[in-house]
N, C-alpha and C positions, 0 to 999 in steps of 0.2 A: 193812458191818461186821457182825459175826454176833453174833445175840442169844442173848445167855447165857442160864440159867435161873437162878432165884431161889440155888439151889443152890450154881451155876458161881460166881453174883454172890458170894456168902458166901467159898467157898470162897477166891477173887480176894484179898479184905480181908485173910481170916484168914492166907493166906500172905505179904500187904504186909508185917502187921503185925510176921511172924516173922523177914522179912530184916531190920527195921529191929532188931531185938532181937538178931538176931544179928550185926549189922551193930556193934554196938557205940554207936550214935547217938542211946540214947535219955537222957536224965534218968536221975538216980537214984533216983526216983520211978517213970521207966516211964510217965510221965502223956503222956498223946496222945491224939486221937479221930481218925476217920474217915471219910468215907461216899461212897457209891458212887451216882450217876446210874440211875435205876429207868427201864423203857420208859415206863410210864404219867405223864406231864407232872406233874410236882407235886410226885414222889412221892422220895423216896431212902432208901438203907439208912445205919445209922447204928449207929456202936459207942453200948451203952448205960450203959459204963463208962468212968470219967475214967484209963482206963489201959491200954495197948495190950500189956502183955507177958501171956504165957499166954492170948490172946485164942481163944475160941469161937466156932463160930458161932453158939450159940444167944446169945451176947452183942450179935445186931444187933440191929436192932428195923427195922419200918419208920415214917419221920415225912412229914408233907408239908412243905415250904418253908414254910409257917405254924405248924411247929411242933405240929402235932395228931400223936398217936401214934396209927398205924392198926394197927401190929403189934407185940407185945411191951408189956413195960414198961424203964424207962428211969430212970436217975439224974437227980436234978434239976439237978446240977452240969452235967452233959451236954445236959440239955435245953437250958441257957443257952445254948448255942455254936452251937443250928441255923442260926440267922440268919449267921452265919460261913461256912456253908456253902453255903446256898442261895443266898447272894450271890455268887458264883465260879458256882455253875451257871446262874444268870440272867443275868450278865454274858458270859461264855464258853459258846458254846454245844457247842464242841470237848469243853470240859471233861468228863469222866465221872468220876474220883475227885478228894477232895482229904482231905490229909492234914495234921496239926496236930499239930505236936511243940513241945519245948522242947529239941533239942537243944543240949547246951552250947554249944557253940562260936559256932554260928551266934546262938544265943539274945546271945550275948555284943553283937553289934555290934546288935542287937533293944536291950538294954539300953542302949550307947551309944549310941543313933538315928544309926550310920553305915550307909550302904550297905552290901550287899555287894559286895567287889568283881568284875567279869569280868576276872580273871589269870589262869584256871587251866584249862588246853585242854580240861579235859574239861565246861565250860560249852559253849564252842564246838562242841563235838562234838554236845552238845543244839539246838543252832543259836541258844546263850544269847548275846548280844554287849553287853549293858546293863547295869549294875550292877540287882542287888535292893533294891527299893527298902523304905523302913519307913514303913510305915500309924502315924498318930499315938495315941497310947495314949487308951483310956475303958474303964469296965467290959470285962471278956469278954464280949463276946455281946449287949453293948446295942447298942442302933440307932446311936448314936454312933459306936462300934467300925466296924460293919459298914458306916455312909458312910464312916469313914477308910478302909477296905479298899477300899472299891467305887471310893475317886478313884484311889486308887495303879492300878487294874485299867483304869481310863479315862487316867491318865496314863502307864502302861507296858503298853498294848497290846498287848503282846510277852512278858510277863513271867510267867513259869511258875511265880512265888514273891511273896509278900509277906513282910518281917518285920515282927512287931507290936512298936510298942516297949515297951518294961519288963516282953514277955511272955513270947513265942516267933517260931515263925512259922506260915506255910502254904501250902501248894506244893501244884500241882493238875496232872492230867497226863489222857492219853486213858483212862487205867487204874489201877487201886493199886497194881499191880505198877511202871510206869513212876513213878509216884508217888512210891514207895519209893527206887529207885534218884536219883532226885533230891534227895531229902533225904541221903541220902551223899555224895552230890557235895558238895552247899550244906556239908554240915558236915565235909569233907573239905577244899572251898575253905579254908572260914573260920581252920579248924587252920592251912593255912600259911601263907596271909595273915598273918595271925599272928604266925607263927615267923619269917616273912619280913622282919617288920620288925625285927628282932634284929640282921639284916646288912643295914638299908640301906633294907626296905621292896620290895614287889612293884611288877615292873615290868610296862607295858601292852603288849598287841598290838602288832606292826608292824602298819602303814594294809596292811587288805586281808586280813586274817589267817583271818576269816570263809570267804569263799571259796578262799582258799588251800587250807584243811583240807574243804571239801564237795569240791575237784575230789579230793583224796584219797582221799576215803573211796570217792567214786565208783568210781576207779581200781579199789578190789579189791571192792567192791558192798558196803562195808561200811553204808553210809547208813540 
């Protein structure tokens, strides 16, 4: 994998954060954080604002997984949520970014404590075959919180998303940019999930749907 620079790293987030804004998918708010997997063990970048639109780079900072700020300064509200993060990097060691939105839709089934569900191929196409599951609701960012997340991460092994309930969610990927694009899908899903159920409700995979769609994409090297 090629090691970015601090620079590249910034650069990465600040462009996540503009697909998601343009993307249409954020909160009316705009409220979200960030952060990105640093070389040095410990260590990650971190939006130091409780709001992802018109995002800067001089708006990261660096923190350790202990929550110590080694670079910049940082909103306290923000500070709250390290442990949200650091625990998707301790757990997944794939993981390099992860992202924390509210956006509506998805937010919605985070509010009802339903799954999300997998009906929508372009999960499949992420190689997603499991519904998203919801972490049990406690403060943001208390230890509480972040054992509910860490069981959801040990019970869906697989699962490239958590929703929190009565909050938002969190979605974690190789990158912020892949990041980003996930969280449109997820709120993408959830819209016609949704709307789906107006006529009847979404319907599930044929058995085998998974590979069906990887021998395809093979086919033209889309993978």
């Amino acid at each position: 994998m090629m090691i970015l620079s601090y620079h590249q790293q910034r650069e990465q987030l600040v462009q996540a954060a503009h697909c998601l804004d343009q993307a249409g998918v954020m909160s009316h708010s705009g409220h979200g954080n960030m952060s990105m997997r640093l070389p040095e063990p410990g260590l990650m970048l971190l939006t130091s604002v409780s709001h992802l639109t018109h995002l800067t780079p001089e708006q990261l900072v660096v923190v350790t997984f202990d929550e110590e700020v080694i670079e910049g300064t940082i909103d306290a509200t923000t500070l709250e949520i390290v442990g949200m993060h650091s625990c998707v990097f301790l757990e997944r060691n794939e993981v390099n970014a992860v992202i924390h939105t509210h956006s509506p839709r998805a937010t919605s089934f985070a509010l009802a404590h339903q799954p999300l569900p997998c009906v929508y191929e372009a999960f499949l196409r992420l190689g997603i075959t499991e519904d998203i599951p919801v972490a049990d609701w406690a403060p943001r960012g208390s230890s509480e919180a972040v054992r509910y997340i860490v069981e959801q991460l040990q019970k869906h092994p697989t699962t490239p998303a958590v929703l929190l309930a009565n909050h938002g969610l969190l979605a974690f990927s190789s990158d912020p940019l892949a990041t980003a694009q996930l969280i449109i899908i997820m709120e993408e899903a959830a819209q016609l999930t949704l709307d789906a159920r107006s006529l009847g409700g979404a319907q599930p995979f044929p058995s085998g749907a998974l590979e069906h769609e990887r021998q395809h994409m093979q086919r033209f090297g889309s993978t």
